[in-house]
N, CA, C and O atoms as a MOPAC input file, in Angstrom:
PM7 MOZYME 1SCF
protein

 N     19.20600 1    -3.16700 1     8.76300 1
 C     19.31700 1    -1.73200 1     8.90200 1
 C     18.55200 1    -0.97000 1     7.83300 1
 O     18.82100 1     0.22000 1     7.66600 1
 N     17.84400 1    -1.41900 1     7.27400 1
 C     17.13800 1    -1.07200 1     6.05900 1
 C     15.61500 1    -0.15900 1     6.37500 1
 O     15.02400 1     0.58000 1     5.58700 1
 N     15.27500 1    -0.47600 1     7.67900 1
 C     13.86000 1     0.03200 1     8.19300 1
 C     13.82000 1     1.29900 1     8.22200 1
 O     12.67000 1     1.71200 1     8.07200 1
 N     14.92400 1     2.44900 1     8.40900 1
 C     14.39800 1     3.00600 1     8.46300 1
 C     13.83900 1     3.66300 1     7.22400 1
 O     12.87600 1     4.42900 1     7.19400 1
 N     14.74000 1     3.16700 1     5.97500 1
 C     13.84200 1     3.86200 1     4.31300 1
 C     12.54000 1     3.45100 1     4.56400 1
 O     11.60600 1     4.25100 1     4.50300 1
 N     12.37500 1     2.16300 1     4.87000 1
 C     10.53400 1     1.44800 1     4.58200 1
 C      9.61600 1     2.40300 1     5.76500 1
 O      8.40000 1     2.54300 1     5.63500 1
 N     10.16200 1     2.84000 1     6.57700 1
 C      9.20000 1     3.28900 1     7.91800 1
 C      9.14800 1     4.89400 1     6.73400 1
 O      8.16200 1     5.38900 1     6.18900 1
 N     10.23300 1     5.22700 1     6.69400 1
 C     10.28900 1     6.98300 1     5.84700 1
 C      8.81000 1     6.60600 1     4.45200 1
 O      7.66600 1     7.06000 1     4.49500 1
 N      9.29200 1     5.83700 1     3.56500 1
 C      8.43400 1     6.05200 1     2.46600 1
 C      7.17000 1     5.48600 1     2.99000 1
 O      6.26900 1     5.67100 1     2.17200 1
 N      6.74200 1     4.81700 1     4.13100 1
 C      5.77200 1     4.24600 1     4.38000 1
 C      4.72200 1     5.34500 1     5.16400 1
 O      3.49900 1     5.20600 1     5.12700 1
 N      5.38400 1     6.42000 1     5.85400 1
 C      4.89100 1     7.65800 1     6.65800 1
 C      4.88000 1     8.70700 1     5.72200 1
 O      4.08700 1     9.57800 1     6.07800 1
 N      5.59900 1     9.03200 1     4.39100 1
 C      5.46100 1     9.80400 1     3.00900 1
 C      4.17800 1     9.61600 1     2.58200 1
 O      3.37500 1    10.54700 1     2.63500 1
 N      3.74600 1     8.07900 1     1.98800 1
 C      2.57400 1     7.52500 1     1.59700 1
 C      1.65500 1     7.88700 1     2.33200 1
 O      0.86500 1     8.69600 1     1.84500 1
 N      1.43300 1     7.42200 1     3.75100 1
 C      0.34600 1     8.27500 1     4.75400 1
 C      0.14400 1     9.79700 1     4.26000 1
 O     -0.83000 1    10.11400 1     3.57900 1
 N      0.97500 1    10.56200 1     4.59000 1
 C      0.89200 1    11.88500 1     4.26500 1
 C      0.35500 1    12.03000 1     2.79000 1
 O     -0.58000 1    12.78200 1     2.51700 1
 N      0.80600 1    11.50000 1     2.15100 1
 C      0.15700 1    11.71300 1     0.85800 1
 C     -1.07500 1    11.33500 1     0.42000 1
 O     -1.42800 1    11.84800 1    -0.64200 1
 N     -1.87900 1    10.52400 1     0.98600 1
 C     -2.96000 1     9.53700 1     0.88500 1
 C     -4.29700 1    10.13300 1     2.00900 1
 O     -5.41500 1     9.67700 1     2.24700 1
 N     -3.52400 1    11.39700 1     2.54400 1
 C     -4.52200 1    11.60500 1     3.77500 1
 C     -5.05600 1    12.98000 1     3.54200 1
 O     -5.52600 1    13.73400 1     4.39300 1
 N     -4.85500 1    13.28400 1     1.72900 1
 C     -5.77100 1    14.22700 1     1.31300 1
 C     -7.39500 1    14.29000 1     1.32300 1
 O     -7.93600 1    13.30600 1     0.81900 1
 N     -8.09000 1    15.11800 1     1.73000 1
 C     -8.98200 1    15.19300 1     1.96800 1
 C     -9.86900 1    15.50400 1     0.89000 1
 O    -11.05400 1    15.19400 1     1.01300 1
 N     -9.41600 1    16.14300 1    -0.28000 1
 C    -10.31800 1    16.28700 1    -1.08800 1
 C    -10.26100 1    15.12100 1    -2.46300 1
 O    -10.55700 1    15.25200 1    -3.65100 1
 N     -9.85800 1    14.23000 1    -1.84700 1
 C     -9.97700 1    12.89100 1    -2.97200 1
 C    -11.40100 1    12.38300 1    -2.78800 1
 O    -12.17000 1    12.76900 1    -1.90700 1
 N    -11.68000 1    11.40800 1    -3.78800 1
 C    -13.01700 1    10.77400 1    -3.79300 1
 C    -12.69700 1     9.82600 1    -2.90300 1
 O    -11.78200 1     9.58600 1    -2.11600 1
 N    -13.97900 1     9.23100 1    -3.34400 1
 C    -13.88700 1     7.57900 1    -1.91500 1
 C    -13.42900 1     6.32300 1    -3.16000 1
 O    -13.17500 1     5.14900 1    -2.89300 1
 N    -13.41600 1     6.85000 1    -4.32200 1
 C    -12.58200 1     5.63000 1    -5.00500 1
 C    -10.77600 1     5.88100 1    -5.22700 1
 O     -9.84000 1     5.11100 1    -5.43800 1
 N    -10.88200 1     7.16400 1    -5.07600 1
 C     -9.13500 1     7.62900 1    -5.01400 1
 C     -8.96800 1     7.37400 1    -3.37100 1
 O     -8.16400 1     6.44200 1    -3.35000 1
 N     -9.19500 1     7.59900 1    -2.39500 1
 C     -9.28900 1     7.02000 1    -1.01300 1
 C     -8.76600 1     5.51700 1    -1.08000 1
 O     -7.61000 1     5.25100 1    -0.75100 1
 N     -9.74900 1     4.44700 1    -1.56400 1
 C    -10.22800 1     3.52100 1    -1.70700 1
 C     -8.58700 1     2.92000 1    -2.52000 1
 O     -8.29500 1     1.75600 1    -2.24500 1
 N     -8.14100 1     3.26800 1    -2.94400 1
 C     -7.38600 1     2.96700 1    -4.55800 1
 C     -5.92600 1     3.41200 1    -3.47500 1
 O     -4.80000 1     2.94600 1    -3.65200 1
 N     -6.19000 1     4.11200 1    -2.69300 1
 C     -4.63000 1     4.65700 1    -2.45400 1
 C     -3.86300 1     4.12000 1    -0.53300 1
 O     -2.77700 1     4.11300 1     0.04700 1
 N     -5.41100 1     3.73600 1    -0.24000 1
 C     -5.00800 1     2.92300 1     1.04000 1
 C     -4.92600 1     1.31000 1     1.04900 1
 O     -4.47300 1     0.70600 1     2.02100 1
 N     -5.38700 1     0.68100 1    -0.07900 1
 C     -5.44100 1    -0.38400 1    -0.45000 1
 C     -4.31800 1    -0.61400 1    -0.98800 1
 O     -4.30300 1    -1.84400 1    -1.02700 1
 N     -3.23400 1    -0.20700 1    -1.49000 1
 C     -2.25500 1    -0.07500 1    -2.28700 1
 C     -1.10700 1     0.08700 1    -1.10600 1
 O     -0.10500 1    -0.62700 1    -1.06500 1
 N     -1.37900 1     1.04500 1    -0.23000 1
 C     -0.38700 1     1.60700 1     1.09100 1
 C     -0.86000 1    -0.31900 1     1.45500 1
 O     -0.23300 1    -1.27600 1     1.00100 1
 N     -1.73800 1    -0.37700 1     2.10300 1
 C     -2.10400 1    -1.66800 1     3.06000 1
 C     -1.64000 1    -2.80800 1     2.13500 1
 O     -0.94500 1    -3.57100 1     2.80700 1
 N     -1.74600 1    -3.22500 1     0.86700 1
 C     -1.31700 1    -4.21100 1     0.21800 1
 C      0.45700 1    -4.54200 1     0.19500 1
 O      1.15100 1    -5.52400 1     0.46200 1
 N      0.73000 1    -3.06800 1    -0.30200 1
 C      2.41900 1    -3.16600 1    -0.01300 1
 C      3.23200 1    -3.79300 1     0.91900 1
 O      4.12300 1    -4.63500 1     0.81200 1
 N      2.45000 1    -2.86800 1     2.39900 1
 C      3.30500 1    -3.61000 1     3.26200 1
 C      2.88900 1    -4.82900 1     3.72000 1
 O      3.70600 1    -5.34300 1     4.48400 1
 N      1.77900 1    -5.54600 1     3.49100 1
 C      1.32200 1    -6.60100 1     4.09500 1
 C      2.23300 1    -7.96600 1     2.84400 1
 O      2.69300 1    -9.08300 1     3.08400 1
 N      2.14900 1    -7.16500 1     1.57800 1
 C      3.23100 1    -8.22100 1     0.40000 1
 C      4.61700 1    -7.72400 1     0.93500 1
 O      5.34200 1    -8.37200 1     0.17900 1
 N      5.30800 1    -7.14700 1     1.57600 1
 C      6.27100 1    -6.84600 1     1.53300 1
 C      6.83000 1    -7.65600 1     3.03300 1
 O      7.96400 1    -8.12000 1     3.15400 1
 N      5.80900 1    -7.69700 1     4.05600 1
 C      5.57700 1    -8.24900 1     4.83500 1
 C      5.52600 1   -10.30100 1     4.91200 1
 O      6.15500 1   -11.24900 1     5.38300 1
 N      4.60300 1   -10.06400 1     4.28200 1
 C      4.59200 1   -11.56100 1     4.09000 1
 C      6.24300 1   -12.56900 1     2.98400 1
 O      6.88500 1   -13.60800 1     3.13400 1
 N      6.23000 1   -11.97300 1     2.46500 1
 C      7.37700 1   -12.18700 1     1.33300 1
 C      9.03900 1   -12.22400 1     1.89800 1
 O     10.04100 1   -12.69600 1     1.36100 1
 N      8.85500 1   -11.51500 1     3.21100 1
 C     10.19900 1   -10.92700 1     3.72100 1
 C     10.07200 1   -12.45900 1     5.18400 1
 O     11.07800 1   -12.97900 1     5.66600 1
 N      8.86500 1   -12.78300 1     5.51000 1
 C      8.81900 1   -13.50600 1     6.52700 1
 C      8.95800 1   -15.29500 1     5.69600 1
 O      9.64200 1   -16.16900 1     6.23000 1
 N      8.24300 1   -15.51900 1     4.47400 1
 C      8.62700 1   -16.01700 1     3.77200 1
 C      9.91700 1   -16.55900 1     2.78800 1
 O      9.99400 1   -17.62500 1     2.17800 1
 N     10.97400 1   -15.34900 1     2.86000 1
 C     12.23100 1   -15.74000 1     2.71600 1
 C     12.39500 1   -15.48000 1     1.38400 1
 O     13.22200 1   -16.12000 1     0.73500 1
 N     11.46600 1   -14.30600 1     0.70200 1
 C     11.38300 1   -14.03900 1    -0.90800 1
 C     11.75700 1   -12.42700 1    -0.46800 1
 O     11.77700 1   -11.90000 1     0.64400 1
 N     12.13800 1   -11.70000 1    -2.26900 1
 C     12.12400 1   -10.35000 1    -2.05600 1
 C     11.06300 1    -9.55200 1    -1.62500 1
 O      9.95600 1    -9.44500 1    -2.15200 1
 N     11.45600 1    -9.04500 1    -0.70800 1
 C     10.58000 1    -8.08400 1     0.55900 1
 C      9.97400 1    -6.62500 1    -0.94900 1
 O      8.81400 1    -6.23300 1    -0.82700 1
 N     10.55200 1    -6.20900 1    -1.77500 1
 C     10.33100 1    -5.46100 1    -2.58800 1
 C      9.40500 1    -5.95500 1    -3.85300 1
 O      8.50700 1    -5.25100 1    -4.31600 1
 N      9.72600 1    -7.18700 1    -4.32400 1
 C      8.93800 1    -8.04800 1    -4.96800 1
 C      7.04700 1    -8.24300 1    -4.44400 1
 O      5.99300 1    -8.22500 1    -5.08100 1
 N      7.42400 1    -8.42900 1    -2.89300 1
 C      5.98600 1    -8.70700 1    -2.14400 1
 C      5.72900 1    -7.64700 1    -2.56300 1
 O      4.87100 1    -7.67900 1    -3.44500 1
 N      6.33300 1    -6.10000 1    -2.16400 1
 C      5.79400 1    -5.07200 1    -2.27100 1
 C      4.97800 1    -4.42800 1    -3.18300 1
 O      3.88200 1    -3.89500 1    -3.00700 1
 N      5.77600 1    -4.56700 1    -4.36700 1
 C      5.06100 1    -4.03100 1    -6.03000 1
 C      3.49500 1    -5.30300 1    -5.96400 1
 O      2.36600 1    -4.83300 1    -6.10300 1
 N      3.66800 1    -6.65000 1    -5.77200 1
 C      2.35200 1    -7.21800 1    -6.26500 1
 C      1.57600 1    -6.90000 1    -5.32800 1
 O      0.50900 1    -6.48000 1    -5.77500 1
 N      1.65900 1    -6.91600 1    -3.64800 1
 C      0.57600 1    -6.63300 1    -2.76700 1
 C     -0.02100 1    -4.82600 1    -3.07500 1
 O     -1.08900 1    -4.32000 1    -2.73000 1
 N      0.77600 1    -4.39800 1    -3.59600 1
 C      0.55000 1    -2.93500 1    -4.07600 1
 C     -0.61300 1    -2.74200 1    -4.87800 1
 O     -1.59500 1    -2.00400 1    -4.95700 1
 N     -0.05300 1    -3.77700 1    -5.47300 1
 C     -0.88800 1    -3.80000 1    -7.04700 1
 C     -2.04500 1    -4.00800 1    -6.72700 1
 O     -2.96900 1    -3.20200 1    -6.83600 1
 N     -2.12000 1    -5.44400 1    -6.17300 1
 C     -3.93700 1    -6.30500 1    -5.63900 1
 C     -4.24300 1    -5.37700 1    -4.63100 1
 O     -5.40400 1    -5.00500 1    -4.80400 1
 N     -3.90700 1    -5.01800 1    -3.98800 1
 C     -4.33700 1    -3.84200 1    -2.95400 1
 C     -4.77600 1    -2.31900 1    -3.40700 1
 O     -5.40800 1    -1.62800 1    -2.60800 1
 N     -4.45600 1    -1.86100 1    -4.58900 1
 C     -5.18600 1    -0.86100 1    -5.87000 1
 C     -6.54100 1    -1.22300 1    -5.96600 1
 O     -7.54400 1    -0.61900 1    -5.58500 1
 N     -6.37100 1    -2.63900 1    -6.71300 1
 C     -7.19200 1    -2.69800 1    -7.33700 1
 C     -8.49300 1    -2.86400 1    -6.78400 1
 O     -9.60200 1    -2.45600 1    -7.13000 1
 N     -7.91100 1    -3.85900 1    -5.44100 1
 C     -8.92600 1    -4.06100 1    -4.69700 1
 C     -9.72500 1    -3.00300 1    -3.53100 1
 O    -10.87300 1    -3.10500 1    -3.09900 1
 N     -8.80200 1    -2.09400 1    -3.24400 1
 C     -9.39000 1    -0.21800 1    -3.00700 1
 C    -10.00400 1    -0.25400 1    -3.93100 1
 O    -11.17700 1    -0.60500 1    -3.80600 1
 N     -9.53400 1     0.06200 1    -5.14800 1
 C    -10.64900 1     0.57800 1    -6.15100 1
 C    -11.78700 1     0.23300 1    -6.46900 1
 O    -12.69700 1     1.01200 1    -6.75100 1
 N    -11.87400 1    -1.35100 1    -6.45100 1
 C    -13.03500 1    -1.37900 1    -6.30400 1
 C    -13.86500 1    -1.67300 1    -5.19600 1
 O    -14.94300 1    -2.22800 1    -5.40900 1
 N    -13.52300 1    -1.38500 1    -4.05500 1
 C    -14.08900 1    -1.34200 1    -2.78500 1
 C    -14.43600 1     0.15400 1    -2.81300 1
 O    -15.59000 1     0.40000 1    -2.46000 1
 N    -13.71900 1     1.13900 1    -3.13900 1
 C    -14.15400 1     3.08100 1    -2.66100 1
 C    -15.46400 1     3.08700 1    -4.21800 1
 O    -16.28400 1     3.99100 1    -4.37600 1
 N    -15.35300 1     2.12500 1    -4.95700 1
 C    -16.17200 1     2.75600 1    -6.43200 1
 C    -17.80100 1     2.35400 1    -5.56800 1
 O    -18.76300 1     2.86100 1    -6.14500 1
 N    -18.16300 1     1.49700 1    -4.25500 1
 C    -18.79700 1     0.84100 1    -3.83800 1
 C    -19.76600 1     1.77900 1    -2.96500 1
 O    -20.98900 1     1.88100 1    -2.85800 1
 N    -18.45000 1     2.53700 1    -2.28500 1
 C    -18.80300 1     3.77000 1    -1.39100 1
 C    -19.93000 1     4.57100 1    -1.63500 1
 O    -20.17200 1     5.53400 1    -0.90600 1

């Protein structure tokens, strides 16, 4: 019963990330981070580990790796 917080902060993040006057490395940095989360939060939860745990590290590698994918742009 927990989905619906993750669906709420996960449609917050959209909204927040779908500013238009960011660069393509703040772009880059802030959808990589949205996409890393849930895909660690994802994998981790299907895996049988903390679903929140996946979250913070796929977050993280998913920053970094926006960032330096939008610095490319």
């Amino acid at each position: 019963m927990k989905r619906p917080g993750w669906i709420g902060s996960i449609s917050a993040l959209i909204v927040v990330i779908g500013c238009t006057d960011m660069t393509p490395r703040q772009q880059g940095t802030g959808s990589g981070a949205a996409i890393g989360a849930a895909g660690g939060a994802g994998i981790a939860a299907i895996a049988g580990g903390n679903a929140w745990t996946g979250a913070i590290v796929g977050g993280a590698a998913g920053a970094v790796a926006g960032n330096i994918r939008g610095g490319h742009q």
